[in-house]
DRENDO-1510 file (C-alpha; in Angstrom, 1 decimal, always signed):
<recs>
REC; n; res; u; v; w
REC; 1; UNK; +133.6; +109.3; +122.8 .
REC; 2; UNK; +133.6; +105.7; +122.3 .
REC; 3; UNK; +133.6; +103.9; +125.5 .
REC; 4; UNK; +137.0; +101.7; +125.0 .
REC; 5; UNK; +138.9; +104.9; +124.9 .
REC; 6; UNK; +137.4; +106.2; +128.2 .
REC; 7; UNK; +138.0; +102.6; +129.9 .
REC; 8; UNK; +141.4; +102.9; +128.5 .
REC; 9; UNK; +142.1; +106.7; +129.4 .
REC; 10; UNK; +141.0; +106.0; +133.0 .
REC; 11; UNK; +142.0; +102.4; +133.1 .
REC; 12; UNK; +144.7; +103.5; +136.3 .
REC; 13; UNK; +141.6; +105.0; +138.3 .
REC; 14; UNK; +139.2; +101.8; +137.9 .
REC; 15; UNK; +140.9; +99.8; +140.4 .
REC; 16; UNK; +140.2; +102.4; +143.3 .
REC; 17; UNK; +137.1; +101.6; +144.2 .
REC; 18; UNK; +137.8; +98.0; +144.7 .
REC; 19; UNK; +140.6; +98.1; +146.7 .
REC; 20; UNK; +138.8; +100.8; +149.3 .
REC; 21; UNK; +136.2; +98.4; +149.5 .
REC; 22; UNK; +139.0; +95.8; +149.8 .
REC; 23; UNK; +141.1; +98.1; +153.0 .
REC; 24; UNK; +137.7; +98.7; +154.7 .
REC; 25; UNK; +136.4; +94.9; +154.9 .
REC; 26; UNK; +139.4; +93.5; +155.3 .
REC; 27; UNK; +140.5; +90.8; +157.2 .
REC; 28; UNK; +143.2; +89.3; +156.5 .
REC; 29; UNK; +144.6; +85.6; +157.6 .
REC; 30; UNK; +148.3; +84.1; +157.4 .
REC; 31; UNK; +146.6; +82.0; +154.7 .
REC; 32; UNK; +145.2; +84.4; +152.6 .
REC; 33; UNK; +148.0; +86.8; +153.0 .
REC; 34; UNK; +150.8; +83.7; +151.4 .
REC; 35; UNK; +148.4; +83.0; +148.7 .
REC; 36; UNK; +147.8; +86.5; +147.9 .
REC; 37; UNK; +151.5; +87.8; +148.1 .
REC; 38; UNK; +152.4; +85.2; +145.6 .
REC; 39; UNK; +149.7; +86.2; +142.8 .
REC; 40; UNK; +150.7; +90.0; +143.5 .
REC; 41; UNK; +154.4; +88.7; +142.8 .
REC; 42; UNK; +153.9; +87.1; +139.7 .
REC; 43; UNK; +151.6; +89.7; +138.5 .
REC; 44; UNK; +154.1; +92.4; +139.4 .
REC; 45; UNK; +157.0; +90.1; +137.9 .
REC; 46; UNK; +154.8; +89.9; +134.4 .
REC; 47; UNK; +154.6; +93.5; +134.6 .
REC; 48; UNK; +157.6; +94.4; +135.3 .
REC; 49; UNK; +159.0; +92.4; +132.4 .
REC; 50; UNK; +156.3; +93.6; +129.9 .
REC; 51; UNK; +157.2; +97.3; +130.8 .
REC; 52; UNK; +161.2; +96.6; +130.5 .
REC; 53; UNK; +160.4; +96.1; +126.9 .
REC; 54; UNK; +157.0; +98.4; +126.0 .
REC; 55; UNK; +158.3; +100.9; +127.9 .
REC; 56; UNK; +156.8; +104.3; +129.0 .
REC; 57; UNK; +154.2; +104.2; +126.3 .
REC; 58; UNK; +152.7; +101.7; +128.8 .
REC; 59; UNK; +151.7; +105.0; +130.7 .
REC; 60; UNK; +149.7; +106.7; +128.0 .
REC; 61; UNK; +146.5; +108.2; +128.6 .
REC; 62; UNK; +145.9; +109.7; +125.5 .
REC; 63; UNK; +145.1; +107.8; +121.8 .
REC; 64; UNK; +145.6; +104.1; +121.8 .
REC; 65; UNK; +149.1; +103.8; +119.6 .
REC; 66; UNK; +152.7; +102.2; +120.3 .
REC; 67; UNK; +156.1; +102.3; +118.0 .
REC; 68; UNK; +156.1; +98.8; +117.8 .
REC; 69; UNK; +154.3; +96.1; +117.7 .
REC; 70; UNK; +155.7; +93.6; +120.8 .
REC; 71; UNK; +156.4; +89.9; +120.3 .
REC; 72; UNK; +159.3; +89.8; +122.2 .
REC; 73; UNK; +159.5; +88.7; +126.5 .
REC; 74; UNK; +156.2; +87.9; +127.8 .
REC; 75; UNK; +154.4; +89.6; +124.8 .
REC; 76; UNK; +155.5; +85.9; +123.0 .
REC; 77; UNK; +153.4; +84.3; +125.3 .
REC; 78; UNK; +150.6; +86.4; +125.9 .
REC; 79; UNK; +149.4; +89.6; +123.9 .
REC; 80; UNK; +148.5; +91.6; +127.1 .
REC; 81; UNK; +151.2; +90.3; +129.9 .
REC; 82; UNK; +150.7; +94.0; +131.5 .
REC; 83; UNK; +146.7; +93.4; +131.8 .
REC; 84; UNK; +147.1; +89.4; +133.0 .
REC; 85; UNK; +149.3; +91.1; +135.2 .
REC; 86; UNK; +147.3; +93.6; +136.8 .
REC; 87; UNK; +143.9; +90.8; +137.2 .
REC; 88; UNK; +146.6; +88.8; +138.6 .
REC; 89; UNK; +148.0; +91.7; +141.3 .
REC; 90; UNK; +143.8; +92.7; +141.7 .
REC; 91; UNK; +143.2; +89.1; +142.7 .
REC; 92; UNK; +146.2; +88.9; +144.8 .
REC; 93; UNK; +145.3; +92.1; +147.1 .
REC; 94; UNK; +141.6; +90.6; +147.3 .
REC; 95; UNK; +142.8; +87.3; +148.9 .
REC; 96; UNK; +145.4; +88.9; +150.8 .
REC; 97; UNK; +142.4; +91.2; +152.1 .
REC; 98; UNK; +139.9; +88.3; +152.6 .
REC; 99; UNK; +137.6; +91.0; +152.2 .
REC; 100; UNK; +133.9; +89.6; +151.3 .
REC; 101; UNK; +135.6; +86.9; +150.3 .
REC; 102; UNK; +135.0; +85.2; +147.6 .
REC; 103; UNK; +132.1; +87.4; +146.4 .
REC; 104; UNK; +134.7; +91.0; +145.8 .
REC; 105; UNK; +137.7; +89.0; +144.4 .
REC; 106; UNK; +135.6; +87.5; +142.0 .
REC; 107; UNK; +133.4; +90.7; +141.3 .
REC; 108; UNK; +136.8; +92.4; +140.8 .
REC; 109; UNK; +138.2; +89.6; +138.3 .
REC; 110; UNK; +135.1; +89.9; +136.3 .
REC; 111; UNK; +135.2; +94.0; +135.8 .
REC; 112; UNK; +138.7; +93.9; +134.9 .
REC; 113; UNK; +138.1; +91.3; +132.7 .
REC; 114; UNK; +135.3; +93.0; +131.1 .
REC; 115; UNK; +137.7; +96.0; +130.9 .
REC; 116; UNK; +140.6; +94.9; +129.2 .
REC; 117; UNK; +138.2; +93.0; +127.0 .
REC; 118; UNK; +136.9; +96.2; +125.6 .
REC; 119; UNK; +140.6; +97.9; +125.8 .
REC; 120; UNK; +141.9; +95.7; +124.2 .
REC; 121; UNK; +139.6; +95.7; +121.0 .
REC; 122; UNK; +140.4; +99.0; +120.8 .
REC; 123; UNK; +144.3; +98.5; +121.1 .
REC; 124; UNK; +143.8; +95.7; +118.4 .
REC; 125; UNK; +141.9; +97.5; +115.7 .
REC; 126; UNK; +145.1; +100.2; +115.8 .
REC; 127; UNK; +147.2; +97.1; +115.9 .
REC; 128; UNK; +145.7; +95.8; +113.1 .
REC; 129; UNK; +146.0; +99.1; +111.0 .
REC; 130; UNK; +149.6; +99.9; +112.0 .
REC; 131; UNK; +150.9; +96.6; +111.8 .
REC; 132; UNK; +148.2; +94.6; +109.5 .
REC; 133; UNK; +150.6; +91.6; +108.4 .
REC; 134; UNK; +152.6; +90.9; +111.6 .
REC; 135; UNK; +149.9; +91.5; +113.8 .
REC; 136; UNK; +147.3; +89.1; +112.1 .
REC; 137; UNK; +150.3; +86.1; +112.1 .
REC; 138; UNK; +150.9; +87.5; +116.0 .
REC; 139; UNK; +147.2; +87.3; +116.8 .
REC; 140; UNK; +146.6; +83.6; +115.5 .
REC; 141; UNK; +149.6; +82.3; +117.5 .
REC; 142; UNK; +149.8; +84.2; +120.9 .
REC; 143; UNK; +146.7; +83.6; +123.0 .
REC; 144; UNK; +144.9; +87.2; +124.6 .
REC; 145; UNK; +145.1; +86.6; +128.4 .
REC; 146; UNK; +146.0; +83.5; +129.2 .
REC; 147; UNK; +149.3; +82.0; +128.1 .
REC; 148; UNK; +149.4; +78.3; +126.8 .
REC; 149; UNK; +153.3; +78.1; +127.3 .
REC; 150; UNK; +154.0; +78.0; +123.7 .
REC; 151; UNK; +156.4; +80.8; +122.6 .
REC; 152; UNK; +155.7; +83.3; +119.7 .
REC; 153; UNK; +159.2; +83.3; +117.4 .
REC; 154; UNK; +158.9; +87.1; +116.5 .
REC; 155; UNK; +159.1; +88.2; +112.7 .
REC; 156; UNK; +161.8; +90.4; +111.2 .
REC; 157; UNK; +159.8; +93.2; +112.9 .
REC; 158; UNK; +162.1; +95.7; +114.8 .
REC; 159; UNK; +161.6; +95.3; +118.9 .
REC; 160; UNK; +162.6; +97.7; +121.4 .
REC; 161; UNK; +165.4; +96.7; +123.9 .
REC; 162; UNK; +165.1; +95.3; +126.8 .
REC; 163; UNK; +165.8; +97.5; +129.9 .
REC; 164; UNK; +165.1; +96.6; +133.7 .
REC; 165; UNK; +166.3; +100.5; +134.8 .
REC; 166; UNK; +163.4; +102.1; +132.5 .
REC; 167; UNK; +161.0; +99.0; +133.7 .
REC; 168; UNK; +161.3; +99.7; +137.1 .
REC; 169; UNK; +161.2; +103.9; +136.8 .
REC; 170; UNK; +158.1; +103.2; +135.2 .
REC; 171; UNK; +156.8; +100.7; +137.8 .
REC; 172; UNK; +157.7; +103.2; +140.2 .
REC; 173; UNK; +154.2; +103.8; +141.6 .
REC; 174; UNK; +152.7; +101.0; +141.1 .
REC; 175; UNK; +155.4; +99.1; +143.3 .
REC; 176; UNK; +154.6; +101.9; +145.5 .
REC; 177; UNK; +150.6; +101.1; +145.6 .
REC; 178; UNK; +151.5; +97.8; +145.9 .
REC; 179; UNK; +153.9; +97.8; +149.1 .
REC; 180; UNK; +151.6; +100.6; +151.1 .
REC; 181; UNK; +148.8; +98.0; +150.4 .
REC; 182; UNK; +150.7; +94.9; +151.4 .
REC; 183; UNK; +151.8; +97.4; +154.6 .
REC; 184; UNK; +148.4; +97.7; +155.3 .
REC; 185; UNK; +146.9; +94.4; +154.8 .
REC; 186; UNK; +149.5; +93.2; +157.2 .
REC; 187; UNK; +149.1; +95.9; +159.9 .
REC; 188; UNK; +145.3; +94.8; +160.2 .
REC; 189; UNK; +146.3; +91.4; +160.6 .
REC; 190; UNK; +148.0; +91.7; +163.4 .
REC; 191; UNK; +145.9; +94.5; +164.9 .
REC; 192; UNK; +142.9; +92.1; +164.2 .
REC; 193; UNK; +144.4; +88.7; +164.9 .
</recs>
């Protein structure tokens, strides 16, 4: 099995490892903890947008497909607001952990990156065979990862609604993750402070 389809059919596992390592080192400070709420935040808030839109096929394991092809929300900024969202959470829980810091947040930004990298080519080459016009005009304008602030104005392409209840049923357990996390990051700071 090609290896972008495993990354991308485990891609809600991969994180584990990282944030054990994360909970066992840490040591967090009133610093780190600000800083890293506020990247967990916006990464959550990205996600959470991106998901009112995509939707539950956000949740696949299986193939890489999708109904539609996005350019609407944050997807008219960036093509992958879910993934910038995610580094942006990983990096978030890493400073709120101070946890070998810099050496694990870093470590951690650079696997994920390599990930989505190779998920994404994957999600692309479907993209590109479902959706071969709009997406090539999409992919020129809209940046991968990191959004320049310019807005994609989508095509006559049909775009799902937007819809905050289905956004947050599906974000369901990763707010969950998330707030146990946060829980215990502050916990050990003021057992260990």
């Amino acid at each position: 099995m090609d290896l972008r389809q495993r990354l991308f059919q485990y891609r809600s596992y991969t994180p584990i490892p990282f944030l054990i390592v994360m909970v066992i080192f840490a040591h967090p400070i009133p610093a780190g903890l600000i800083a890293g709420g506020l990247l967990i935040v916006a990464g959550e808030g990205i996600r959470l947008w991106g998901v009112a839109i995509a939707g539950s096929e956000t949740r696949t394991t299986g193939p890489v497909g999708g109904t539609y092809l996005i350019t609407t929300g944050p997807f008219a900024y960036v093509r992958n607001p879910l993934y910038l969202g995610n580094m942006m959470m990983y990096v978030g829980v890493g400073v709120m952990s101070n946890a070998l810091f810099p050496w694990l947040p870093i470590v951690a930004l650079l696997w994920f990156a390599f990930q989505y990298s190779m998920i994404v080519s994957l999600e692309e080459e479907y993209l590109m065979k479902a959706f071969p016009q709009e997406f090539a005009a999409y992919r020129k304008a809209t940046p991968r990862f990191f959004p320049t602030g310019k807005k994609y104005r989508a095509g006559s392409h049909e775009q799902p609604p937007l819809d905050w209840q289905s956004g947050l049923r599906s974000e369901k357990r990763t707010l969950q993750a998330i707030g146990i996390l946060v829980v215990v990051l502050v916990v050990f700071w003021q057992l260990r402070g």
